[in-house]
C-alpha positions in Angstrom: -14.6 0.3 -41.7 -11.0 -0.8 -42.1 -7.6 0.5 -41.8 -7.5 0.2 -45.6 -10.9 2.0 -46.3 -10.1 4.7 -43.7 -6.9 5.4 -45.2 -8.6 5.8 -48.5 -11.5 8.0 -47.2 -8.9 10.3 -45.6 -6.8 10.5 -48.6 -9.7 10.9 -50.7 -11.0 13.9 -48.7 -7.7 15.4 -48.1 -6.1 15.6 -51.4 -8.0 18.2 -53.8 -8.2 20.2 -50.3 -4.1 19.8 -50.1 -3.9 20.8 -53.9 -5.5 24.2 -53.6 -3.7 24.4 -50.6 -0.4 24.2 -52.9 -2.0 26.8 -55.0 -2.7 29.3 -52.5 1.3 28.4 -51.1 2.2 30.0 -54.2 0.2 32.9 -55.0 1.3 34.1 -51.4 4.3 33.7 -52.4 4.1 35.8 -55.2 2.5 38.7 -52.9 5.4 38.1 -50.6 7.5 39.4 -53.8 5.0 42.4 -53.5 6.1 43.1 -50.2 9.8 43.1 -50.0 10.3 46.1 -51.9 8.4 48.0 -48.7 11.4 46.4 -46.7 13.5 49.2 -47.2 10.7 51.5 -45.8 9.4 49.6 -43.1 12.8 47.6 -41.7 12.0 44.3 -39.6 8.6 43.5 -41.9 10.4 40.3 -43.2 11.1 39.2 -39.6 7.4 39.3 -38.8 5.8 37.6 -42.2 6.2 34.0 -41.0 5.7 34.9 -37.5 2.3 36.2 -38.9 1.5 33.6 -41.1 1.9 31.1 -38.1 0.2 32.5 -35.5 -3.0 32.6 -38.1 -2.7 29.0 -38.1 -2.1 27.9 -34.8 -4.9 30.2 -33.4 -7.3 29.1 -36.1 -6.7 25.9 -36.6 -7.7 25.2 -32.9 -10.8 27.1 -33.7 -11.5 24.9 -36.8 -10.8 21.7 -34.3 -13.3 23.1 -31.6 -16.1 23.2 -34.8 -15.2 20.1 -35.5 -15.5 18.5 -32.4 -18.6 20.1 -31.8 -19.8 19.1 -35.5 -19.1 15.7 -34.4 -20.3 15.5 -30.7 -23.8 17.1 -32.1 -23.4 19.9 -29.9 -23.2 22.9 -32.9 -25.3 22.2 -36.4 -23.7 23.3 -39.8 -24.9 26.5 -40.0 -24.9 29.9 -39.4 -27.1 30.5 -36.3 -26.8 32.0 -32.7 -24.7 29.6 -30.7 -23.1 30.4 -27.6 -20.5 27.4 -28.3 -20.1 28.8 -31.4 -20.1 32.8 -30.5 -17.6 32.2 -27.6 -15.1 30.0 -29.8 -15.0 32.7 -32.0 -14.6 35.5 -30.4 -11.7 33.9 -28.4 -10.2 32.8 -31.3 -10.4 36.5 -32.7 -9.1 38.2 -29.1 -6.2 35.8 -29.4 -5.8 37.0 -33.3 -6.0 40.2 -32.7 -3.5 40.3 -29.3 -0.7 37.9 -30.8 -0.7 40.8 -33.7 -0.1 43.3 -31.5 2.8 41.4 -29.4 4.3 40.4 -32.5 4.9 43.6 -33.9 6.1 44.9 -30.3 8.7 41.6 -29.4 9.9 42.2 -33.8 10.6 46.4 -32.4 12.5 44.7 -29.5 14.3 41.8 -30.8 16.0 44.2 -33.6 16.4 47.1 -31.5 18.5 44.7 -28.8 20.2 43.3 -31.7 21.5 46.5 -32.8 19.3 46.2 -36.3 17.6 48.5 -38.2 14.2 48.7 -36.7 11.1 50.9 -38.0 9.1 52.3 -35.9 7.1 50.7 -33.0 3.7 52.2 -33.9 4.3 51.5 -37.7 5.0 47.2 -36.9 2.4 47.6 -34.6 0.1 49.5 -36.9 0.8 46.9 -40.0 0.4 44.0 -37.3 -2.9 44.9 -36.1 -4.4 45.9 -39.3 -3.8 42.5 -41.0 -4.8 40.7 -38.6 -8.3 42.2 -38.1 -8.9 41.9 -41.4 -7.3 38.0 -41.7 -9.7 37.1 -38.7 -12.5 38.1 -40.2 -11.7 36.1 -43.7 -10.6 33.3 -41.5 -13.5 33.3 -39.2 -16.3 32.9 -42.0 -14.4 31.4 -44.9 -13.1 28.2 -41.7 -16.7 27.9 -40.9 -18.4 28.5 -44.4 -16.1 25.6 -45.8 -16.2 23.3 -42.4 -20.3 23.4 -42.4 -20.5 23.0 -46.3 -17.9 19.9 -46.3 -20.0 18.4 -43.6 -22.9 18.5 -44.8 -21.3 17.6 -48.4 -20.4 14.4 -46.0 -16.7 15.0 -45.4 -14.9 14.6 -42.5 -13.8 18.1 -41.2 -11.0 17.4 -39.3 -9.5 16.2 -42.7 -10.3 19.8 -44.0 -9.3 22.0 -41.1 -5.6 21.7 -41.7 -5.5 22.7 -45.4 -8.3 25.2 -45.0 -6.5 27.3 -42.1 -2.8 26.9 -43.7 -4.3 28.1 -47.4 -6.7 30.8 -46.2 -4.5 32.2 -43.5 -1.4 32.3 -46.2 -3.7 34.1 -48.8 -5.6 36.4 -47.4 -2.8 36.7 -44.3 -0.2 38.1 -47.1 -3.0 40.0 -49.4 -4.1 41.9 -46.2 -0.2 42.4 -44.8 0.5 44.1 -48.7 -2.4 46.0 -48.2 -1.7 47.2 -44.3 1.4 48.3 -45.4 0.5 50.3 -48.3 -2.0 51.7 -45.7 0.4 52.6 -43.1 2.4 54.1 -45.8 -0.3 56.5 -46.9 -0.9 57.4 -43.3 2.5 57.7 -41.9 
């Protein structure tokens, strides 16, 4: 292959991914609309949205590129089957999730408290935090690997679907199920 035809392939794989990707960009933001009136209830949940949203991709997106790389090096098949690589890439990638949501809603308490802001309470960040991201990691988790295995085997390159895949389903379902936390934590609190 040449430069030319790899561009093309790349481009060609990437581009319908990148325009759902744009779609899903805006129907979180339009839940992210949902959430600010909560602010006044819960203050210091805008300072932990893009915190949120981030950390879903960073820690997921590494998890998509260890598939990947294991799609390609023939050491994990496109499928759903017992695999320790497989087992023991997710489940760090879901102990990470699940930790980073828990210091984020304790170093959000902190950074406002020091600051002199209005903060709410540690247990109800914390509470929001942890509840998202369970239920994120779990979207993430199947929907990365459900889409990964189908484009390969559909012939595509995953590490050109990765990116989009982890930025759109991390921003949809990371925002649906952070509206949904809070109206939860609102009910119980």
């Amino acid at each position: 292959m040449g430069v030319r035809s790899d561009f093309w392939s790349i481009y060609r794989e990437a581009l319908p991914v990148l325009v759902i990707a744009l779609g899903g960009g805006l129907f979180s933001g339009l839940v992210l609309e949902g959430i600010v009136e909560s602010v006044a209830r819960f203050p210091g949940l805008l300072v932990m949205v893009p915190v949120f949203l981030a950390t879903r991709g960073n820690v997921y997106a590494a998890l998509g590129g260890r598939i990947s790389s294991g799609l390609h090096q023939g050491l994990l098949e496109p499928r759903f089957e017992w695999n320790d690589r497989l087992v023991n890439a997710v489940v760090a990638s879901f102990v990470n999730a699940i930790g980073i949501s828990i210091v984020i809603g304790v170093i959000t308490w902190l950074a406002l408290l020091v600051l002199g802001w209005e903060v709410a309470a540690l247990y109800e960040l914390v509470g929001i935090m942890v509840i998202a991201g369970v239920l994120t990691s779990v979207v993430l988790i199947f929907g990365l690997l459900a889409l990964i295995f189908a484009g390969y085997t559909s012939g595509y390159d995953p590490d050109n679907l990765v990116g989009p895949i982890v930025t759109t389903l991390g921003d949809i379902f990371g925002m649906l199920f952070m509206l949904f936390s809070i109206r939860l934590v609102e009910v119980i609190v």
